[in-house]
N, C-alpha and C positions, 0 to 999 in steps of 0.2 A: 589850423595854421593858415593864417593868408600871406601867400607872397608877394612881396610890391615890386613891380616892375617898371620899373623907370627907360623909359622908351624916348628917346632922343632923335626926334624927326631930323632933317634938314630942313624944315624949315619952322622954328619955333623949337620949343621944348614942352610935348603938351606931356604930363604926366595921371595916369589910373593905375587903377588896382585892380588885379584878375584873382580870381578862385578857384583853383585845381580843382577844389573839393564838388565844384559844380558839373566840372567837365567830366572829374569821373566815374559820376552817378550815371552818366551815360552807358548801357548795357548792350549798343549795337554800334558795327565799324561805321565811320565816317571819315568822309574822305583819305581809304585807308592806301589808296596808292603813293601818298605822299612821305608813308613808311613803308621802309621797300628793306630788303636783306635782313629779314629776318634769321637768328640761331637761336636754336636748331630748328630745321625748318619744321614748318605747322603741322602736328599729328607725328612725327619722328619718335625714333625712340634707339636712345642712346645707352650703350653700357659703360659710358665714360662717367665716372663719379662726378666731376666738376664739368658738362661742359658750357663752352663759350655761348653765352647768351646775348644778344645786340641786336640793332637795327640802325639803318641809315635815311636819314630825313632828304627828303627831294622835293624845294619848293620851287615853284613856276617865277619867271620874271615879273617884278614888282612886287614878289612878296618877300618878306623878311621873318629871320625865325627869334621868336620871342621869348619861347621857354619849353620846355618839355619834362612829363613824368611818367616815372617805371612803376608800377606793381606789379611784385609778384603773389602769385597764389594768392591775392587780397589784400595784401602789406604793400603799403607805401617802403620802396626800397629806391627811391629816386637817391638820396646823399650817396647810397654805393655805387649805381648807375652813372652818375655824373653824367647826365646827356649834355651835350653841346650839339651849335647849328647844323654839324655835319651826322649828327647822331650819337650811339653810345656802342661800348662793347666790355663786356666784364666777366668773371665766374663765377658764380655765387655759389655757394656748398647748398644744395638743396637735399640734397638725399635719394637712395629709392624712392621713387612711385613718377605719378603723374603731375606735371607743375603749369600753370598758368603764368603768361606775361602780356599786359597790359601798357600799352604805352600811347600815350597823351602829349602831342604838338600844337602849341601854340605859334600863330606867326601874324604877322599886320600885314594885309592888304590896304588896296587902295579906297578901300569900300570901309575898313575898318577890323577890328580883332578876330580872326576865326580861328579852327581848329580841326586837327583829324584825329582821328582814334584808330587804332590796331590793335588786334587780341588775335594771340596763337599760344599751340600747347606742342606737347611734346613731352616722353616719358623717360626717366632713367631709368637701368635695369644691368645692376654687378654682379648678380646675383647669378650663379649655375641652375640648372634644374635638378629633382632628385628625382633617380626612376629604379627601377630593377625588376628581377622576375620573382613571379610567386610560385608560391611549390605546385609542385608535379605529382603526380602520381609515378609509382616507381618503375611501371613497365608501360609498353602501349605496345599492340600490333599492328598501328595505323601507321604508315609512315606520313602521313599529312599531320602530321602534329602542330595543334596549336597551343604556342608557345603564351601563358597568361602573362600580363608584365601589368605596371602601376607607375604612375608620378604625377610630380607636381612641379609647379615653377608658380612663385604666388602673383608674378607682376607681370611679364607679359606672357607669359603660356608657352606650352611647349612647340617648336616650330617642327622641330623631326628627328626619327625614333633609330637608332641602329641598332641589330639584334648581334651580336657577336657568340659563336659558338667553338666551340671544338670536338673532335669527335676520336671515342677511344675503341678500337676493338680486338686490343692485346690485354686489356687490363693494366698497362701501363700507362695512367691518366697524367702521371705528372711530364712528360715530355711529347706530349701531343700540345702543338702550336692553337693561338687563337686564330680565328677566321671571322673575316668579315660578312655577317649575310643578309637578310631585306635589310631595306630601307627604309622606314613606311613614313607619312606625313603625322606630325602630330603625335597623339599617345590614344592610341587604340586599346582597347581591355585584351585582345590577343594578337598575335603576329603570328604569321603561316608561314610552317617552316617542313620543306619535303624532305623527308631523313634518305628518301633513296636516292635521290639524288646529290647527297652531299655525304655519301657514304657507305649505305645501308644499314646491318642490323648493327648495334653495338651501343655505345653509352655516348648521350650528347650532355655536353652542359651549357649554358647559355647565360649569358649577361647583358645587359641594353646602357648603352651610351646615348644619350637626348642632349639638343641644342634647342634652345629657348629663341623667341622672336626678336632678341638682343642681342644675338650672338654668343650669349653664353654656353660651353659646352661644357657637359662635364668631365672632369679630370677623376678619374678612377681607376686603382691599382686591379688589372686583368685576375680576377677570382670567378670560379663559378658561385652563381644564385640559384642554380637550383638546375636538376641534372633528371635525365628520363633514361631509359634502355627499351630499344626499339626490337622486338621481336615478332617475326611474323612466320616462325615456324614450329610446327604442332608439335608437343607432346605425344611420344611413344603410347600405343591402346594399351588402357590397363587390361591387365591378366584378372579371370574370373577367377582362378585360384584364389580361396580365402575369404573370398568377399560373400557373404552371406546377408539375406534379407531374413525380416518377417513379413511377407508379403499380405498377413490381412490386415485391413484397415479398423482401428480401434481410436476413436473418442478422435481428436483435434491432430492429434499426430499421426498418420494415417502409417507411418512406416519405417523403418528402421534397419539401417546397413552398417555393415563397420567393414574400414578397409584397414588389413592390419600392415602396421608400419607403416612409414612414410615414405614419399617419393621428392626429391631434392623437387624444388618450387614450382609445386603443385599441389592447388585445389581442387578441389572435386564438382560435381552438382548431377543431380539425379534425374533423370528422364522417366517419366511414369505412364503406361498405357492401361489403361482400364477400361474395356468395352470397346475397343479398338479405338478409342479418343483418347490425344491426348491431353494428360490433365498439368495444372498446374504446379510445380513445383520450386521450393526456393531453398535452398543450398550455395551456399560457400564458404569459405574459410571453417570447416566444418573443426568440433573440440575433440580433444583428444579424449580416449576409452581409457579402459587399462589394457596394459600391455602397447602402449602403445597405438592401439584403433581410435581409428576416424568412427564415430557416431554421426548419422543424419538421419535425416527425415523426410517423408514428402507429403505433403499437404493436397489437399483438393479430390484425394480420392474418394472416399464418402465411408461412412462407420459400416463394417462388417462387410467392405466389396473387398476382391480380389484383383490385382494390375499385374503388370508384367512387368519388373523392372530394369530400366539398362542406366549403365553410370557411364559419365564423362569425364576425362580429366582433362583440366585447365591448366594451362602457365599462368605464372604471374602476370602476364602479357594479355590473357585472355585467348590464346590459342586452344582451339580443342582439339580433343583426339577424336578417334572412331568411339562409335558408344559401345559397351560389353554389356551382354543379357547376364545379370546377375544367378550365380548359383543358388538354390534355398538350402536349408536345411533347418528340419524343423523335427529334428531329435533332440526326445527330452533326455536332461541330463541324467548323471547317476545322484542318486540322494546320500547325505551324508548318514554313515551309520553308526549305532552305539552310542546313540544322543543321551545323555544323563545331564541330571541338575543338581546342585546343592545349595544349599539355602547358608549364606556367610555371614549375616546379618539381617536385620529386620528389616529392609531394606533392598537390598541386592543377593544376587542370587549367580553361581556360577555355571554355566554349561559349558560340557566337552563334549564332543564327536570324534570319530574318524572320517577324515579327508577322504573321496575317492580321489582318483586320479585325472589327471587334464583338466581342471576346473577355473575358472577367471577367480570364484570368487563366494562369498557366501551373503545370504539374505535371514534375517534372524525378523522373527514376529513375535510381538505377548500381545497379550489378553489379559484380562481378569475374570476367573473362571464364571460361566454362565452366561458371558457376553458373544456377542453374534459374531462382528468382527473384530479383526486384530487393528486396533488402532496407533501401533508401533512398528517400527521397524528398525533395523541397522541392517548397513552394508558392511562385509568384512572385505578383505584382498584373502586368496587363495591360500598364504602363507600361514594362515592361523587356521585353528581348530582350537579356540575357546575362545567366549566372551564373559566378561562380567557386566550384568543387566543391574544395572544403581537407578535409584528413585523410585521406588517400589512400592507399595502401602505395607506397614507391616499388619499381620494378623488378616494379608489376605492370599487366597492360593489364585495362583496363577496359571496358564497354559502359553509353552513357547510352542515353535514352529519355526524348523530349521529347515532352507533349502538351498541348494547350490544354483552356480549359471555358470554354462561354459562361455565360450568364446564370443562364439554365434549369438550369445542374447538367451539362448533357450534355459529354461527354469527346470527347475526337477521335482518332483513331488516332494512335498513334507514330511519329513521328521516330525512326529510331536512328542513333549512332554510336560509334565505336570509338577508344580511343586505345591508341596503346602504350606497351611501354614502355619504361624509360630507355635501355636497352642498345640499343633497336634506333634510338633517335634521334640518339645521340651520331655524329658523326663522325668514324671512328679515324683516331689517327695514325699514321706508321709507325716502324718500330723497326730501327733496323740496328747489327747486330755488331759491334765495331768492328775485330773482324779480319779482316771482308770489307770492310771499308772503303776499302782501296787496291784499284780493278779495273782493267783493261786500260782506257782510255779510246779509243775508237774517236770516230776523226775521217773526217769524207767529203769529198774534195777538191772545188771546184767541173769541171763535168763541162766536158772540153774537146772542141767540136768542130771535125774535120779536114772542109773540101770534100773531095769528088768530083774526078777531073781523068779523063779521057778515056781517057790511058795507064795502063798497066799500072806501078807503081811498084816497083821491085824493091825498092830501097833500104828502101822502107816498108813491102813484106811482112818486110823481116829486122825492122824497129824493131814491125812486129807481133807478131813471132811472141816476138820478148822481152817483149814487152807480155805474152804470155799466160803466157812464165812465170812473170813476176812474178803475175799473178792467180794462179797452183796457190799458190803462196807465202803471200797473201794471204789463200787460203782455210785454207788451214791453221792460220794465224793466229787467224784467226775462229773456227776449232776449237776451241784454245787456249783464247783469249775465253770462247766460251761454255759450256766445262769450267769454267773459274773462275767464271762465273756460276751455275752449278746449283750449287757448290760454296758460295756467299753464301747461296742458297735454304737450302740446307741449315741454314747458321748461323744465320739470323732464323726460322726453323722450330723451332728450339730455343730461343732467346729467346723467342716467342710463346708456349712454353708452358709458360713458368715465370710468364706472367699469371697472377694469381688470378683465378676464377670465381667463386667465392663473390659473391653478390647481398648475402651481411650483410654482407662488407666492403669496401663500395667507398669509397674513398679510400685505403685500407691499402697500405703499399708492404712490401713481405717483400725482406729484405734489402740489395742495393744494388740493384735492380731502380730505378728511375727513375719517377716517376708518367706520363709521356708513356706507355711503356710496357705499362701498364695499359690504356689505354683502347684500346691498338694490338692486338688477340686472332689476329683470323685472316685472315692474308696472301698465304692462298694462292691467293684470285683474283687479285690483283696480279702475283703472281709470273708465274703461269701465263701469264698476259697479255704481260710482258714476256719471257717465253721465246719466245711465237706471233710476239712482232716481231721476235725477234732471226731466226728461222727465215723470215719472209717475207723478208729483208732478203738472206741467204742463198740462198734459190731463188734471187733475181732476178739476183741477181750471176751465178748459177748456167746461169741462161737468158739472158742477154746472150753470156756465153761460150762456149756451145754453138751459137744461133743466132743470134748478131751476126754481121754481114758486115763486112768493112773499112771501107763507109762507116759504122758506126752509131760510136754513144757512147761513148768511150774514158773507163774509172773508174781512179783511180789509187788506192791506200789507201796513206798512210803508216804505216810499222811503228817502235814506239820498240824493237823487240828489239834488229835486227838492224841493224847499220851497213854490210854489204853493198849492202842494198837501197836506201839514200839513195844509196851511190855510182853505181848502177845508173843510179837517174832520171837523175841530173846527165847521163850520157854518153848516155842516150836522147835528152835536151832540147840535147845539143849537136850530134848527129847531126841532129836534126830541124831546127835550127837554118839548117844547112849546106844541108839539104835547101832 
């Protein structure tokens, strides 16, 4: 845009053309005292949204002012400017931050058209700061507490920090007043705050109010940010009562204490002396046992040495007490007795005990028999005296190991027992042929006896001595008999073993084979057995017959062979009859 300026001498009317656009490529001041009263002054820094921006032109005698122009921030803003010979003054809405003004005077000397230039800055800033405090830890026994805080202010920074506190030590925090306390420049990461002097022990809570380099302050409803409790007096010495260690050192954990029950806000941590050094230990906030105990540990003594141990107790605060030389006891417990198992499933297996008495608790082990160690375990609680052990292999016997712990940590020797397994529990059935199925059936008459008479009976040595040949008859029979018996043996001996043994597949039946069958394997004690009676049953017929006298036990055996032998009897019992 060119502006023409029509310049009316007094003497003539010479008329040119100027170009702002030249003057204010110029990038340094020139002749800048002839722009004077600059708003807001140069580098200032305002938290007034709008404010008054101007300057006022002061030309020397003989010169005359010709034209003049405003930018701001780089923008030609001369039409809202409106400069005139005496200067300009106006409010521009510029906004937060930092803003530049430029302004360009034109005037005629006597020499002909020159110019000054002026450039200044100056910053807005409405904006508050944000600050507050960061958390605390809940206790401290420092009273030099330093207090962490945080903020920000994005435009001109924070110019200075106030800590406001108050302080409780009835437990009545809502009617304890705020208080004003440092003052620090700027926004430091902490503010030091002496809690003895502004109280002592008791609860502080703390809040920070910032005023930025604009005067911005912040307005903030009085709440605590965050609140500490200043304690600097020890914790009562614990009592060695109860407190039990295992004082040797084994693998990474070197040691082991339980404090039972708790003590209202206290920590523990363990002091350890082994070889009159001491060693390193770490401890706090220690987990809870059963019953209630503290478990810990202490580290640094070395695998299989012996230390001395004493325990500390801590406040919340970190206050200690006196250290206590820890008790031992290193009595082993009572083991549980009457450990039994039974087997509920292929699978899992039940065991019972009797509890002894005072025990924390119990420790269960298995195995599978022939293995080295026990690669299981359960922990029970004191209250039970059974488990059931699920996930078992079937078709394998096992070995548990049952021990108890008291209080103190101590173990007790083991309980063992053994269970088997399926094959040996099952009860077989038996399996019979069915082409031994039809056998001689042997029957034994009830036995008759004949008195005694004085004379010599002839009649009755003849019905005797048929009497014996039907016994050779009868044993022959038996012969017979128990040929066809060993000959059944025979057959269910063959059925037996076409049982599958395989252990994977029980339940499996291979071809018409029958599941009773299955579980029926090996019969040959059976057998055997009923052979030994059929043979005792034999002697004794055997020994009647050799040395039975006419007074003894007359045996009759009925035979379905032979139909002789029924005729036989009839005419015995009709002789005898006559007799």
């Amino acid at each position: 845009m060119t502006l023409v300026v029509l310049v009316i001498w007094l003497v003539g009317i010479p008329v040119f053309t100027l170009t702002p656009e030249h003057a204010q490529a110029e990038t340094v001041e020139k002749n800048s005292s002839k722009i004077g009263g600059v708003t807001p002054a140069s580098g200032s820094i305002t938290n007034i949204d709008r404010p008054n921006v101007g300057a006022s032109f002061g030309l020397a005698a003989g010169e005359t002012y010709a034209a003049a122009t405003v930018e701001v921030d780089g923008s030609n803003d001369t039409t809202n400017a409106s400069p005139s010979a005496t200067g300009f003054s106006y409010n521009p809405d510029l906004g937060q931050g930092n803003h530049q003004i430029k302004t360009t005077l034109f005037y005629n000397t006597s020499a002909g058209m020159d110019y000054a230039i002026r450039v200044w800055s100056y910053t807005v800033d409405t904006v508050s700061p944000a600050t507050g405090v960061q958390p605390m830890p809940d206790y401290t026994s420092n009273y030099k507490i330093m207090v962490p805080v945080k903020g920000t202010d994005n435009v001109t920074g924070i110019a200075s920090t106030e800590l406001w506190y108050k302080f409780d030590n009835d437990g009545n925090t809502f009617n304890d007043p705020w208080q004003l306390g440092p003052v620090v420049s700027q926004m430091p990461e902490s503010i030091f705050f002496d809690a003895g002097q502004r109280g002592g022990e008791g609860r502080f809570a703390f809040m920070t109010i910032a005023t930025d380099n604009a005067g911005n302050k912040e307005v903030k409803s009085l709440h605590e940010e965050a609140w500490i409790i200043y304690d600097d007096t020890a914790p009562r010495q614990l009592s060695r009562d109860g407190i039990v260690l295992e004082q040797k050192a084994s693998g990474n954990q070197d040691s082991i204490y339980c404090l039972p029950g708790s003590v209202d806000d206290l920590s523990t941590k363990v002091v350890a002396y082994s070889d009159s050094s001491l060693k390193q230990v770490i401890f706090e906030s220690p987990v809870y046992g059963v019953n209630g105990q503290k478990k810990c540990g202490a580290y640094g003594i070395g695998d299989n040495q012996y230390a001395t141990i004493y325990i500390v107790a801590y406040d919340s605060a970190g206050n200690a007490s006196f250290a206590t030389q820890v008790d031992n006891d290193f009595s082993i417990a009572s083991a549980p007795m009457n450990l039994t198992e039974k087997r509920i499933s292929d699978s899992s297996v039940l065991l019972t005990w009797d509890s002894p008495a005072g025990e924390a608790g119990f420790r269960i082990r298995y195995r599978k028999a022939g293995e080295v160690t026990f690669s299981d375990f359960v922990e029970l609680q004191s209250s039970l005296n059974s488990a059931t052990i699920t996930g078992l292999s079937p078709f394998a016997s096992y070995e548990f190991s049952v021990t108890t712990k008291d209080f103190h940590g101590n173990e007790s020797l083991a309980s063992m027992v053994s269970s088997p397994n399926k094959s040996q529990a099952v009860v077989p059935t038996q399996v019979v042929d069915k082409t031994t199925e039809k056998t001689t059936e042997k029957t034994t008459e009830k036995t008759e006896t004949t008195k005694p008479t004085d004379k010599p009976d002839t009649k009755k040595e003849e019905t005797t001595k048929k009497d014996e040949t039907k016994d050779e008859a009868t044993t022959k029979d038996e012969s017979k008999a128990e040929t066809k018996d060993e000959s059944a043996t025979k057959d269910e001996t063959k059925v037996d073993n076409t049982t599958s043994t395989d252990d994977n597949k029980v339940g499996e039946v291979k071809g018409t084979q029958s599941k009773d069958s299955e579980t029926s394997r090996n019969w040959t004690p059976w057998i055997v057995l009923a052979i030994l009676i059929i043979l005792a049953g034999a002697a004794t017929g055997g020994y009647f017959y050799w040395f039975g006298g006419p007074e003894e036990i007359t045996t009759t055996v009925k035979s379905e062979e032979t139909k002789k032998g029924t005729d036989e009897k009839s005419d015995d019992k009709d002789q005898e009859a006559r007799w």
